[in-house]
N, C-alpha and C positions, 0 to 999 in steps of 0.2 A: 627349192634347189632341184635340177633336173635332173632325173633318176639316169640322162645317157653322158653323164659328165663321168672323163674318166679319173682313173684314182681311187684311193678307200676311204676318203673323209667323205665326199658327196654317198659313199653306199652308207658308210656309218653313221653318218647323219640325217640320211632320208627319213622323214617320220614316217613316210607309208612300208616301206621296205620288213619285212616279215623277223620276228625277231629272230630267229633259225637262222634267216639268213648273215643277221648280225655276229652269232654267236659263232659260224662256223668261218667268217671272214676273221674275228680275234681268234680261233685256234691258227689260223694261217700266217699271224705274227709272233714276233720273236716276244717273252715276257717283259723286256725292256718297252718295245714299241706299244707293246699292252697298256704299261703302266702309262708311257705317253698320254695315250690316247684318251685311256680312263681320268687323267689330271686335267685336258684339256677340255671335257664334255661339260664337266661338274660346276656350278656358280665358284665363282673365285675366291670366298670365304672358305668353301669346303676345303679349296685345294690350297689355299695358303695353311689350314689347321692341318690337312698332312702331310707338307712340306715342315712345316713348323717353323713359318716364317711370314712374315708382314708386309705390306705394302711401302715401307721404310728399308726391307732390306735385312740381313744377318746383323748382328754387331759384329765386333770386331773381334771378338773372345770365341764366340759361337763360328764365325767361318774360319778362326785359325784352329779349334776342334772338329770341325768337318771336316780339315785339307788331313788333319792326321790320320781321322778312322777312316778315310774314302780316298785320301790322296787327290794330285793334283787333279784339275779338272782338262784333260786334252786327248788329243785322238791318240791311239795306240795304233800301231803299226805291225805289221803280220813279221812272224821272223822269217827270216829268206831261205827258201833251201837250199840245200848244200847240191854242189854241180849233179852228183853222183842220183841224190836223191828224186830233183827233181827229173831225170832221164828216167828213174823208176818210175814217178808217178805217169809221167807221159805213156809209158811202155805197156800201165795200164789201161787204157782208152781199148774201148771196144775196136773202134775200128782196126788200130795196132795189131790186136789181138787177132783179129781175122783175118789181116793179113799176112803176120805171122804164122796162120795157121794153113794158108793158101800157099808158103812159101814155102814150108817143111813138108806138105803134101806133093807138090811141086816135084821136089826135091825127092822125094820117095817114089813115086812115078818114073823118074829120070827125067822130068821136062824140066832142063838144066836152064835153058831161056828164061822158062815163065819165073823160077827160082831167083834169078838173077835182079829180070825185072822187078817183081814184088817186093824183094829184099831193098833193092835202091828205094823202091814210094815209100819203105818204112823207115829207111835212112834219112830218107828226106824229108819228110812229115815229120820225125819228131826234131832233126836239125832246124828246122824254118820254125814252129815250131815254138823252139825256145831260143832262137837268136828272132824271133821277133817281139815274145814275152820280155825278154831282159832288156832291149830294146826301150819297150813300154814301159818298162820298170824303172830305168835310169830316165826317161821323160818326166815322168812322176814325180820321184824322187827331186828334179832339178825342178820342177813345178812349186815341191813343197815349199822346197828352200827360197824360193821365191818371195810368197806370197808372206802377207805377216799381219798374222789376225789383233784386234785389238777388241777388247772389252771391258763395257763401262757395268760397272757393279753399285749395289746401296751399299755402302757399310755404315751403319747405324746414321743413318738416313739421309746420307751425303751419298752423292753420285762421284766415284773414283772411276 
């Protein structure tokens, strides 16, 4: 595999790549993508015995006790903020911040212009802002509804 391939399965995979370097590429994953990755490395015996499942598949007993203590298997979705909230997060952004703080200076000075002006870039940056995020957001959203995943399962050794 060639060590200038990008992505983190050609680094995690490389056998020459220094094992440091391996180790500090898995702190820079989330422990989900960890475990991924750790399930994918492993011969596939290992990793069906800590899955605790077969080449045949769950039965049908076994994945209707998984759906209960894990729940269904599907994406989750972020919750949306509320109008009010998400103008707070925005209001938080550095730059915001500094312009707010160029305008209140501004402002104390008596440079009534430059006050005027800065106050509009901050009205208007965080207005564009988020009628361009909600924008993206209702794309999305009408994307999801779109689209409509299918999947085929073992259940005790039948492909559904």
């Amino acid at each position: 595999m060639s060590p200038n391939k990008k992505g983190i399965w050609p680094r995690l995979l490389n056998s020459q790549a220094k094992s440091g370097k391996k180790a500090q590429l898995l702190r820079d994953i989330s422990q989900s993508e960890q475990r991924l990755i750790e399930l994918c490395s492993q011969p596939l015996p290992l990793t069906f015995a800590q899955l605790e499942t077969s080449l045949k598949g769950l039965s049908s007993d076994e994945a209707e006790e998984r759906l209960n203590e894990y729940g269904p298997n599907g994406l989750t979705s972020k919750k949306r903020l509320s109008f009010w909230a998400d103008i707070g997060r925005r209001l938080k952004s550095p730059l915001v911040i500094q312009l707010l703080a160029i305008a209140i200076i501004s402002a104390i000075i008596g440079e009534s212009k430059s006050t005027i002006v800065v106050s509009l870039m901050v009205l208007l940056s965080i207005g564009l802002s988020y009628v361009l995020d909600h924008r993206s957001f209702q794309a999305v959203e009408a994307l999801g509804k779109r689209v409509k995943s299918r999947t085929l399962v073992l259940r005790n050794g039948i492909e559904t």
